[in-house]
C-alpha positions as CSV (number, residue, x, y, z in Angstrom):
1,X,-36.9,9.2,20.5
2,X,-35.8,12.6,19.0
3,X,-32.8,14.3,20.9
4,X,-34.7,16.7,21.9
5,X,-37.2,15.1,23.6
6,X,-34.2,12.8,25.4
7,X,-32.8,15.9,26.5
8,X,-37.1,16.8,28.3
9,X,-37.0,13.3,29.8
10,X,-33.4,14.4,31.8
11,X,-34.4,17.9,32.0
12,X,-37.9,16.2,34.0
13,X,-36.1,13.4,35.8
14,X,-33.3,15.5,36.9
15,X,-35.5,18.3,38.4
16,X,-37.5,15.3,40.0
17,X,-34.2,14.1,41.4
18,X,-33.2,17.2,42.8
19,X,-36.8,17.8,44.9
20,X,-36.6,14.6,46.2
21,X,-32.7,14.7,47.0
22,X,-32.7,11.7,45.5
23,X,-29.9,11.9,43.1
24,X,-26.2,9.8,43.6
25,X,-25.0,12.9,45.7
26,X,-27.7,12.5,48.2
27,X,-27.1,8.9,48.7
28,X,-23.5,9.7,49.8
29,X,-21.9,8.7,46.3
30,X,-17.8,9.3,46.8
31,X,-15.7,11.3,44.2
32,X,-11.8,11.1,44.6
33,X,-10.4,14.1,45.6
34,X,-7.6,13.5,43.8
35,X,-9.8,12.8,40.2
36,X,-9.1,9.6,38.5
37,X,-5.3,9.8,36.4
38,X,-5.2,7.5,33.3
39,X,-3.2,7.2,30.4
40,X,-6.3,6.2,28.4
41,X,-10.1,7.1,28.6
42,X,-12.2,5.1,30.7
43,X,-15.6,3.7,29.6
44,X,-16.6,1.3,32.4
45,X,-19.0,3.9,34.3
46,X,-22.0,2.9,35.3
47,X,-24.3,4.9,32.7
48,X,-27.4,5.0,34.5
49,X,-25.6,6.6,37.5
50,X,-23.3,9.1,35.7
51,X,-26.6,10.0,33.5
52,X,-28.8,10.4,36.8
53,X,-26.1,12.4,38.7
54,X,-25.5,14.6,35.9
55,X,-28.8,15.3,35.6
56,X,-29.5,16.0,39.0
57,X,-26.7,19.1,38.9
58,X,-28.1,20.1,35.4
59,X,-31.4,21.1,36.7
60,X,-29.4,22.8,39.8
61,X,-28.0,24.6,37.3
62,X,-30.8,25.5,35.3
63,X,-30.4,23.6,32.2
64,X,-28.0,25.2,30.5
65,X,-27.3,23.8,26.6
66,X,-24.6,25.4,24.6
67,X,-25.3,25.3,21.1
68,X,-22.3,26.4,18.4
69,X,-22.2,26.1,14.5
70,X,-21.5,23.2,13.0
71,X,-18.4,24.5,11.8
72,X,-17.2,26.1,15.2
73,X,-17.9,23.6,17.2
74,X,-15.6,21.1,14.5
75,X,-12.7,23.8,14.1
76,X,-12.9,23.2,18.4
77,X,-12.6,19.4,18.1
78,X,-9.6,20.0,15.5
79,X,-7.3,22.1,18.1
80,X,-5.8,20.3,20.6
81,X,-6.3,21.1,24.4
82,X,-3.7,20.7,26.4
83,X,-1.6,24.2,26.3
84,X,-4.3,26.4,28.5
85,X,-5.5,23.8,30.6
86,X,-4.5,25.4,33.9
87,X,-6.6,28.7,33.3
88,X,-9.6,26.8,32.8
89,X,-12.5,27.6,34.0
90,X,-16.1,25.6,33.3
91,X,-18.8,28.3,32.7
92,X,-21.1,25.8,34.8
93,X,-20.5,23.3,37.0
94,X,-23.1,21.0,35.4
95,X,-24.2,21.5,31.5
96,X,-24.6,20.6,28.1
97,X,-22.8,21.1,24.9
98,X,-25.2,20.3,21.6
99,X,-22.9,18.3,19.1
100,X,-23.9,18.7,15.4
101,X,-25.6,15.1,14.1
102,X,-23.8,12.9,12.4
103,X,-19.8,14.6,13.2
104,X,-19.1,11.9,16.1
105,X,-19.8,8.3,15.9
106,X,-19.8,5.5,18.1
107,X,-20.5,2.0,18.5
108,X,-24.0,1.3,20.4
109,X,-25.0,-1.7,22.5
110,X,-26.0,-3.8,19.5
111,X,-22.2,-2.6,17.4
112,X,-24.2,0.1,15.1
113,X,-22.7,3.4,14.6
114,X,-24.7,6.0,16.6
115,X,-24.7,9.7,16.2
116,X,-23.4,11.3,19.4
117,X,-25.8,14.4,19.7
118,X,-24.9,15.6,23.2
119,X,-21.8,16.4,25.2
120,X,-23.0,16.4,29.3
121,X,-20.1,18.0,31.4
122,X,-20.0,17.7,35.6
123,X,-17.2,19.4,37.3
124,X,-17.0,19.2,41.0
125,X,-13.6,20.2,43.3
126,X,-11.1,20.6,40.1
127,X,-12.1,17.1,38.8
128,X,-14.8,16.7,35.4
129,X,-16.9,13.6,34.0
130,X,-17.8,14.0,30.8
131,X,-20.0,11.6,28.3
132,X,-21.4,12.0,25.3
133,X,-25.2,10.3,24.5
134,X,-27.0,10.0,21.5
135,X,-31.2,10.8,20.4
136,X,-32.0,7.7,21.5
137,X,-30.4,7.3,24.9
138,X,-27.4,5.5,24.3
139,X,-24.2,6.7,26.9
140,X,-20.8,6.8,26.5
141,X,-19.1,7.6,29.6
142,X,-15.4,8.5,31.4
143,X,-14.8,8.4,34.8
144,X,-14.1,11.6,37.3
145,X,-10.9,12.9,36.0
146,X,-8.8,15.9,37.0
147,X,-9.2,18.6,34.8
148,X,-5.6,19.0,34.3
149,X,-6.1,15.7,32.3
150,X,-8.4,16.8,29.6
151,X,-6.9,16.3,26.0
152,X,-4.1,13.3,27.1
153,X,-5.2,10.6,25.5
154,X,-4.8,12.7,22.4
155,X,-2.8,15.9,23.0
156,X,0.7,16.3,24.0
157,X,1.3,18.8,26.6
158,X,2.7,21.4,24.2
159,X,-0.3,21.5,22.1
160,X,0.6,18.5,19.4
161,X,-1.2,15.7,18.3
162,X,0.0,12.8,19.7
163,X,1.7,9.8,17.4
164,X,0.0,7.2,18.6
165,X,-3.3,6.7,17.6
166,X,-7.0,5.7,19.7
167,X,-7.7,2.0,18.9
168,X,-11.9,2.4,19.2
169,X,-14.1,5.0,17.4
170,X,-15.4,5.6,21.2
171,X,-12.1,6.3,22.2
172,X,-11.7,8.5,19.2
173,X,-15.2,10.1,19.9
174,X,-14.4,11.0,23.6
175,X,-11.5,12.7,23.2
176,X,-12.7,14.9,21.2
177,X,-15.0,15.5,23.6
178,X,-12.4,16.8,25.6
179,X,-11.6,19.2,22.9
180,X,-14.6,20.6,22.4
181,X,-15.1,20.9,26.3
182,X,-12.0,22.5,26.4
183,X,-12.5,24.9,23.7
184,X,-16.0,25.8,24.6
185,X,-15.2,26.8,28.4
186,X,-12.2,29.0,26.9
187,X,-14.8,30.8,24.6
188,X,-17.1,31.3,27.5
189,X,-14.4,32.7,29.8
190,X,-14.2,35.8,27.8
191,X,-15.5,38.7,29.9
192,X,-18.8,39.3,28.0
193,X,-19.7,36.0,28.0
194,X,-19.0,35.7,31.6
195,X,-21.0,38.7,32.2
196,X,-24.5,37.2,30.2
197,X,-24.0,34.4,31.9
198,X,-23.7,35.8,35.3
199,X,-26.9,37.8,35.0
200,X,-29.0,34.6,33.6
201,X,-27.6,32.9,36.4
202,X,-29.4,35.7,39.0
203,X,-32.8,35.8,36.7
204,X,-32.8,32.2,36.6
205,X,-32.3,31.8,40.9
206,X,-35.1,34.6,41.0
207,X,-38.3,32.3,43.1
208,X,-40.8,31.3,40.9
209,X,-43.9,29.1,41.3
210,X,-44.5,26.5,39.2
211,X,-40.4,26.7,38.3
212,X,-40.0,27.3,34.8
213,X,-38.8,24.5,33.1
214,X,-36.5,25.1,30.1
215,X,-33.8,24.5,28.7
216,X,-31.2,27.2,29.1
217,X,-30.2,27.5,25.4
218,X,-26.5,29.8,25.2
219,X,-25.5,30.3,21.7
220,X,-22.0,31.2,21.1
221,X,-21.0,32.6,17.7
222,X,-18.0,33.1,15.7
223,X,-17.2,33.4,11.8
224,X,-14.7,30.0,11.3
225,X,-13.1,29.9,7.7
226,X,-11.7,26.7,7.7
227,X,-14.1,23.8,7.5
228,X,-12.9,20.9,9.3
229,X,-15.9,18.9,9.8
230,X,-14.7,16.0,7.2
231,X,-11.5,15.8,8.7
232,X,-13.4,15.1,11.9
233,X,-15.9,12.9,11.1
234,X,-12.6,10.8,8.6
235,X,-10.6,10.7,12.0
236,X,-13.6,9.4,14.7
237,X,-14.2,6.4,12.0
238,X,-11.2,5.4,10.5
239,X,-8.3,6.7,13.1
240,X,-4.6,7.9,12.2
241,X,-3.3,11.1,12.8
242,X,-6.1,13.3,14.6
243,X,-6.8,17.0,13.0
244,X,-4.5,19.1,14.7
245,X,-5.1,23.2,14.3
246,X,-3.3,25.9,15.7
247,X,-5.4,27.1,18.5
248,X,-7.5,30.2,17.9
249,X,-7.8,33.1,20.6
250,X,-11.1,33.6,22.0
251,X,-12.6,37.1,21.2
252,X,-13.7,39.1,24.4
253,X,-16.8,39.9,23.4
């Protein structure tokens, strides 16, 4: 299975979800007010749940998929998150961020590396789960955290890399996750892309029979100069010291 085509079958099973209210949410499913606090990530979810919950919201939202260059969406995962956490803001509260093939690799079922291909982002009262998947289907998942948390397993809370390093590749792999979450929602909290975003929100609620199923695709541009992609893809497989780049002010486009 191609990652697109992964991305139709939760695109279809997630709208499905939602007509039948059907999803986790619908069966009552609890989420800590609070968020989960933890000094590492956690990778115990359920993926099955966490991928049909997800879902569910996604098609709420209207499938939005952010899609950046390879080498913007690397110069993200190289800056660490933690100084402008508490102005964040998630463009969505369900959606997708598309993560160039073959920068972050984890371990699937059988021990193989996989390519993680998609970043799948649910934020609900303050608190954010976040998993990556690959083509084929494979999930790697965190619990409900608060968004204040984003970045700790990797980022001190001035902005440095942290000494200690992520013992796993999927450790490795899902925190810079977080970066790139971080990093994306701070590009799309400038004031024109809130504004785009804003008025696709309003065409997309517009009534319309059959609904229109598609993926939202939001493209986010911006000339990068350094290229950090190596650095990346050398950190998620063999660990140390993680990149760490002075963070870059978003344009307000």
């Amino acid at each position: 299975m191609s990652t697109w085509h992964y991305r139709e079958s939760l695109m279809l099973v997630g709208d499905q979800l939602r007509r039948q209210g059907t999803g986790p949410n619908a069966r009552g499913a609890s989420i800590p007010a609070d968020g989960v606090s933890a000094d590492r990530l956690q990778a115990d979810i359920d993926p099955i749940t966490a991928t049909a919950e997800w879902a569910t919201e996604w098609s709420r939202a209207n499938f939005p998929l952010v899609r950046l260059s390879d080498l913007h969406a690397a110069r993200l995962m190289a800056t660490p998150a933690r100084p402008k956490l508490q102005s964040l803001v998630a463009p969505w509260h369900a959606f997708a961020i598309e993560v160039p093939e073959g920068m972050l690799l984890a371990r699937d079922p059988r021990g193989a590396a996989a390519s993680v291909t998609t970043a799948h982002v649910l934020v609900r009262d303050g608190n954010v789960q976040l998993f990556g998947s690959s083509g084929e289907g494979v999930v790697w998942a965190t619990a409900f955290r608060r968004l204040a948390s984003l970045g700790e397993s990797i980022d001190d809370v001035s902005g440095g890399a942290r000494t200690s390093t992520l013992e796993s590749m999927d450790e490795r792999m899902l925190a810079l996750l977080d970066r790139l979450l971080v990093g994306t929602c701070l590009e799309l909290n400038s004031p024109g892309h809130r504004s785009v975003i804003e008025a696709g929100v309003a065409e997309r609620a517009k009534p319309k029979k059959p609904r229109d199923l598609r993926i939202w695709l939001y493209r986010v541009e911006r000339p990068v100069l350094v290229d950090v992609r190596e650095a990346v893809r050398h950190y998620v497989v063999r660990g140390g010291a993680p990149p760490n780049l002075r963070p870059v002010v978003p344009r307000c486009v």
